[in-house]
C-alpha positions in Angstrom: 2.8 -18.1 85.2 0.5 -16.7 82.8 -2.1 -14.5 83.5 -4.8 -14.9 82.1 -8.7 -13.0 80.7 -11.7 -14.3 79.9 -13.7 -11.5 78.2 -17.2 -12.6 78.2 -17.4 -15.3 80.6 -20.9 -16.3 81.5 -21.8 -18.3 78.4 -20.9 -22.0 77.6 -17.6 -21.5 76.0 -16.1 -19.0 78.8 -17.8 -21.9 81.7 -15.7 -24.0 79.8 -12.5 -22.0 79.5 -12.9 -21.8 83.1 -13.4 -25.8 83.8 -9.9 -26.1 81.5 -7.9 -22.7 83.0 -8.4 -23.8 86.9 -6.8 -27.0 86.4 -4.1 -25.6 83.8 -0.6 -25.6 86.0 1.0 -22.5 84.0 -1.7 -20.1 83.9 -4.3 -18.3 86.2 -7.5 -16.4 85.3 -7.6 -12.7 87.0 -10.4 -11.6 85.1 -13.5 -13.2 84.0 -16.5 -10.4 82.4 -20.2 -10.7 82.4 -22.0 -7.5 82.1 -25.1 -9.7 83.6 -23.6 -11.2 85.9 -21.5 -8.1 87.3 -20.7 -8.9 91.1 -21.8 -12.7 91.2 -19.5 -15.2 92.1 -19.2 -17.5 88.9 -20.3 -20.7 91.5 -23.5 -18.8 91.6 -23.9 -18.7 87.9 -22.0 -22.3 87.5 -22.6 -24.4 90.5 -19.9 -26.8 89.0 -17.4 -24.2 90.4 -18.6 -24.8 94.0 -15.1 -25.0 96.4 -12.9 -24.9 93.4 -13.1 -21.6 92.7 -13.6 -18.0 94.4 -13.7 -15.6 91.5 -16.7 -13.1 90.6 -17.5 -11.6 87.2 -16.8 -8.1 86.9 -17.4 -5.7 84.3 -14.5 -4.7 83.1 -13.2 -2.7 79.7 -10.5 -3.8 77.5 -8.4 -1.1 78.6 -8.5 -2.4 82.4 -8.5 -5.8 82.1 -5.1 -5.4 79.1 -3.0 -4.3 81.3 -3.5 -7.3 83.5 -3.2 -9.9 81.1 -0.6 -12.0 79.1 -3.7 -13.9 77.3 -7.2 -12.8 76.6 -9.7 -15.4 75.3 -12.7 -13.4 73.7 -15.7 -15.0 74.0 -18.5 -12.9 73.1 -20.6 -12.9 70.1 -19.3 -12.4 66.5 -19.1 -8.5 65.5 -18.1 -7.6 69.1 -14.8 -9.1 69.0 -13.3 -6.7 65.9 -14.4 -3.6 68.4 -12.1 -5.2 71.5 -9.3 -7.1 69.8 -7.4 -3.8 68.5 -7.1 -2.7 72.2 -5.9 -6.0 73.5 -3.8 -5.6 71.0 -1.9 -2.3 71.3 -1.4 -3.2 74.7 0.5 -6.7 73.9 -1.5 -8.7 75.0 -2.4 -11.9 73.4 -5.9 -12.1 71.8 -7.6 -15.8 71.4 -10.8 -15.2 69.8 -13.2 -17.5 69.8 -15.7 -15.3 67.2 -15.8 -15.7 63.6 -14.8 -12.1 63.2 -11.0 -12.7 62.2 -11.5 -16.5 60.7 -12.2 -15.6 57.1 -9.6 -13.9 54.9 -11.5 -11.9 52.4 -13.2 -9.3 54.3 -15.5 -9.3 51.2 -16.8 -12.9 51.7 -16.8 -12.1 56.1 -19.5 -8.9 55.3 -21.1 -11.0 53.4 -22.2 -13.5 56.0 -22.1 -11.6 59.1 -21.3 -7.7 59.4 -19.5 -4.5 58.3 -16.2 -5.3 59.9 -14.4 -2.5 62.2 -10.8 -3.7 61.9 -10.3 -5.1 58.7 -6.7 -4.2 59.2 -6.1 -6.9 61.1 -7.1 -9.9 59.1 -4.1 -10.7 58.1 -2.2 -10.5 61.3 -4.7 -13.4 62.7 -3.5 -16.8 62.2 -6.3 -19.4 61.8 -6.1 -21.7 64.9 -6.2 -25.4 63.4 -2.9 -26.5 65.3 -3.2 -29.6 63.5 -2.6 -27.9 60.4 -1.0 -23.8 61.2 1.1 -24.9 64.2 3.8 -23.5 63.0 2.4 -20.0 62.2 0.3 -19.8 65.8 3.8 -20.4 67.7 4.7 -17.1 66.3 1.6 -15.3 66.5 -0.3 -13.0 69.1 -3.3 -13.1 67.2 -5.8 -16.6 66.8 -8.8 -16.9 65.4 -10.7 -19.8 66.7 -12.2 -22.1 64.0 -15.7 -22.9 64.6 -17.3 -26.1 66.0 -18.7 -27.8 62.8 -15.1 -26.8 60.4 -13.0 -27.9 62.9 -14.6 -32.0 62.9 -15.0 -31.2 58.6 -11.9 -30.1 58.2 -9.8 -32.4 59.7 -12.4 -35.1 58.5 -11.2 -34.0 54.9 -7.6 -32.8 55.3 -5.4 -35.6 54.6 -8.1 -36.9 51.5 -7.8 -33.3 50.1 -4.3 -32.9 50.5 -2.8 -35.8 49.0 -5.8 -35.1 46.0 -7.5 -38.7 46.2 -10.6 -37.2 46.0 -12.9 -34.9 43.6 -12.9 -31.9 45.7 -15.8 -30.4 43.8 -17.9 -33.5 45.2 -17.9 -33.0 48.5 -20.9 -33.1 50.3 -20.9 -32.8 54.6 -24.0 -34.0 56.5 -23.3 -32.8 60.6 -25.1 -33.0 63.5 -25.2 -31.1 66.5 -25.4 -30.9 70.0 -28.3 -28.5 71.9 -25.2 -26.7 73.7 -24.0 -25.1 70.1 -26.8 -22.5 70.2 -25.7 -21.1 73.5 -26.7 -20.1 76.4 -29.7 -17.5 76.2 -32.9 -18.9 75.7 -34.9 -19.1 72.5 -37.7 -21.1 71.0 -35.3 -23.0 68.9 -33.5 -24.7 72.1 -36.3 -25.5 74.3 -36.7 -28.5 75.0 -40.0 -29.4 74.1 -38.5 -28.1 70.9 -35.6 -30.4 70.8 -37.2 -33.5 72.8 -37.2 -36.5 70.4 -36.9 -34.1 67.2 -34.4 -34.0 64.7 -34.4 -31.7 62.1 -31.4 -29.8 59.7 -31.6 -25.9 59.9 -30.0 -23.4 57.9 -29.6 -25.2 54.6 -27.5 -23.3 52.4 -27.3 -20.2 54.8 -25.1 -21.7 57.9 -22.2 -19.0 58.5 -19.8 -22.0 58.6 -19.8 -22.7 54.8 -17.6 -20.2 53.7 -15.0 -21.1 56.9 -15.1 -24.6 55.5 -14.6 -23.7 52.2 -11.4 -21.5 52.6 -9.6 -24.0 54.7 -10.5 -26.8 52.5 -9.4 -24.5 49.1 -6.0 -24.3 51.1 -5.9 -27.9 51.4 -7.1 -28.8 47.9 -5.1 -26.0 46.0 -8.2 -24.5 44.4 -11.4 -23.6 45.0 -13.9 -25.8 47.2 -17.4 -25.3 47.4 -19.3 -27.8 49.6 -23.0 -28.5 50.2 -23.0 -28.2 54.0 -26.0 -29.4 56.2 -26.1 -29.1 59.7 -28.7 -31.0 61.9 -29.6 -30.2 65.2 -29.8 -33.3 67.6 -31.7 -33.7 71.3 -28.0 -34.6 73.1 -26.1 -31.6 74.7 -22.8 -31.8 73.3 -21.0 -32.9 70.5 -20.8 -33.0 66.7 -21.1 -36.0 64.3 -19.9 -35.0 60.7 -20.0 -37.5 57.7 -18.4 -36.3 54.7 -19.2 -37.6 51.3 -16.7 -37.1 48.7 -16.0 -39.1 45.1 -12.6 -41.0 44.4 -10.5 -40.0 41.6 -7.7 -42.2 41.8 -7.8 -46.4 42.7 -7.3 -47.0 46.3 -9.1 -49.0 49.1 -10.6 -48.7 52.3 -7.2 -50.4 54.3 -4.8 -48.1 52.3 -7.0 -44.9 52.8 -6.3 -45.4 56.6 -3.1 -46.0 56.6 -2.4 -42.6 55.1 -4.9 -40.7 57.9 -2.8 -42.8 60.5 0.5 -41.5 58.8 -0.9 -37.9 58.5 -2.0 -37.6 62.1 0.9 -39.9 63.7 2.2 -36.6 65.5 -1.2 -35.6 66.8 -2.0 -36.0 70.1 -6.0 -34.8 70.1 -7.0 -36.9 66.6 -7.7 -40.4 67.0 -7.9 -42.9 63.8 -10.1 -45.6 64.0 -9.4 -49.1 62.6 -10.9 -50.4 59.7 -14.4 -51.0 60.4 -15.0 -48.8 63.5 -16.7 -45.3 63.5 -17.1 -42.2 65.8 -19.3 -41.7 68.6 -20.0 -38.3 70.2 -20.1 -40.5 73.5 -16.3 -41.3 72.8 -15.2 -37.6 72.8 -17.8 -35.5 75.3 -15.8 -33.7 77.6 -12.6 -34.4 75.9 -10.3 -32.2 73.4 -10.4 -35.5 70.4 -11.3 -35.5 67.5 -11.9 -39.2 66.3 -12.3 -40.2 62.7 -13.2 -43.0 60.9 -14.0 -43.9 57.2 -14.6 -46.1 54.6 -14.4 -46.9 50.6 -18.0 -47.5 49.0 -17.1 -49.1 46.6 -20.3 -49.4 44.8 -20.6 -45.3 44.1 -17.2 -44.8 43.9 -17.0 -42.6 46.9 -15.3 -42.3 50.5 -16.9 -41.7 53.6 -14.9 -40.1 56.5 -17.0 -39.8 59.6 -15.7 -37.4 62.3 -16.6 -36.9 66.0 -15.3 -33.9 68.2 -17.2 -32.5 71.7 -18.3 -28.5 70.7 -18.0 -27.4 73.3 -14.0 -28.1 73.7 -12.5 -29.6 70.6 -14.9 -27.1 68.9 -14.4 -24.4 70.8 -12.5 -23.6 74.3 -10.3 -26.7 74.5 -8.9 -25.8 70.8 -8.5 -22.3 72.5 -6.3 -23.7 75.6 -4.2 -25.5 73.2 -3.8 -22.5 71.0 -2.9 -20.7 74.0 0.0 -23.3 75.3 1.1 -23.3 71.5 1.6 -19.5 71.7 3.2 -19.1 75.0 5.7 -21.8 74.4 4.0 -24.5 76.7 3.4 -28.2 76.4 0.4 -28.4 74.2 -1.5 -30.3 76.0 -1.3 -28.6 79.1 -4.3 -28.5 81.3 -5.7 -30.6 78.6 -5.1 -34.3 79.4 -9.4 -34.9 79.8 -10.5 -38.7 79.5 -13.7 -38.5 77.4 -16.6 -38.6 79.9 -18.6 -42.0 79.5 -21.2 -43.2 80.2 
């Protein structure tokens, strides 16, 4: 059995961990933190947790809760996982962080975006945790950085285009939309919702910290340098992400023969669904589930494909990516604890 820490529990993501971890047959959570919520039974804070579990937050350091743990998710906010991570891991433990603090690989480009980092040491000991494309370097690692919501949908939107070079990858142009639930928890003016009621707006054009994740994973994939216009939009639903990526052909193909090749590059994954020609994503087809669907097409008047790709945030995005992470670095059956029919209507 595999014990199990969630550092910095009381948000959505570490709610969610929870929801996945108490049903997971090979690991139990010991530990959940919340400096708020110090003493409160997580029902209290999550009445979804009513009768299925007992546990309360505590406020706990690193240094007690290592020595407790096989796993430790981190889910607190980016800079605070570089100060925590280096203690996890001295004490062997196995650090799933669900920060952007370890996902970028030039430290230069991470301070950039976000903060000074504190353990730059360790950037390249973390393994970027897209199973779908670094399984075989997370079996082997005790480091994982989670990707973000909006580059995991892109990403594997673009991977099999950009890998087998049909496309221009200096074209590329992604247009996503977003749940309320991918601004968190705490309250701010932004997700009210006499803010988000019937609006629909983009936000940080130009300036989302998920560009430069984007880009690096899609340079790997295209074998030089990517730079995407990235655009996120925030919608009035509460979970999911909608991603259509617009990218220009550079080689003859059509629309039956580019999904044959998505269906042959996914055919040995379990969480990313192809649709048939002619059918497209819906955010209602994957809440609550750890899919990613994608569907696209060949426009043939521009020239240009069009993938269209579909995951829930809050899981696929986020803490359901983590739990499969987690079974891929313990040894277990990948989808463990994650065999969730997408919740409809």
């Amino acid at each position: 059995m595999i014990t199990v820490g969630i550092y910095g529990g009381s948000g959505y993501t570490g709610q969610e961990l929870m929801k996945i971890l108490i049903r997971h047959d090979e690991s139990r959570v010991i530990a959940v933190t919340s400096r708020k919520y110090k003493g409160m039974p997580v029902a209290d804070v999550y009445p979804i947790f009513r009768g299925l579990t007992e546990a309360e937050y505590v406020d706990a350091s690193p240094e007690d809760l290592a020595g407790l743990c096989d796993v430790v998710f981190l889910a607190v906010p980016h800079g605070e996982a570089m100060e925590v991570a280096p203690l996890f891991l001295d004490s062997g433990t196995k650090v799933i962080d669900l920060s952007a603090d370890y996902r970028l690989r030039d430290i230069n480009v991470y301070e950039s975006w976000y903060k000074r980092h504190t353990s730059p040491h360790l950037i390249d000991r973390a393994v970027y945790g897209l199973p779908e494309l670094y399984r075989d370097d997370i079996v082997g690692s005790d480091l994982v950085a989670n990707p973000g919501c909006y580059p995991t949908g892109v990403i594997l939107g673009l991977a099999p285009i950009l890998k087998e070079s049909v496309v221009d990858a200096s074209s590329i142009i992604v247009d996503s939309k977003s749940g309320v639930s991918g601004a968190g928890r705490e309250p701010s003016t932004g997700s009210l919702f006499c803010e988000v009621n019937e609006g629909f707006k983009a936000y940080k054009i130009g300036k989302h910290r998920h560009t430069p994740e984007i880009n690096q994973e899609l340079s790997v994939l295209a074998g030089r340098d990517v730079v995407v216009t990235f655009v996120p939009h925030l919608i009035p639903v509460n979970r999911g992400i909608l991603s259509t990526s617009y990218a220009t052909l550079q080689r003859e193909t059509s629309t039956g023969e580019l999904i044959d090749m998505y269906k042959q590059f996914y055919r040995d994954e379990q969480f990313v669904r192809v649709a048939d020609e002619g059918m497209f994503p819906n955010i209602s087809s994957v809440k609550g589930s750890n899919y990613c669907d994608i569907g696209l097409t060949l426009d043939e008047r521009t020239g240009r494909v069009i993938i269209v790709s579909s995951i829930d945030n809050l899981i696929k995005g986020a803490s359901g990516q983590a739990v499969q992470n987690m079974n891929i670095m313990c040894g277990l059956p990948e989808d463990t604890g994650l065999k969730l029919v997408p919740l409809f209507p």
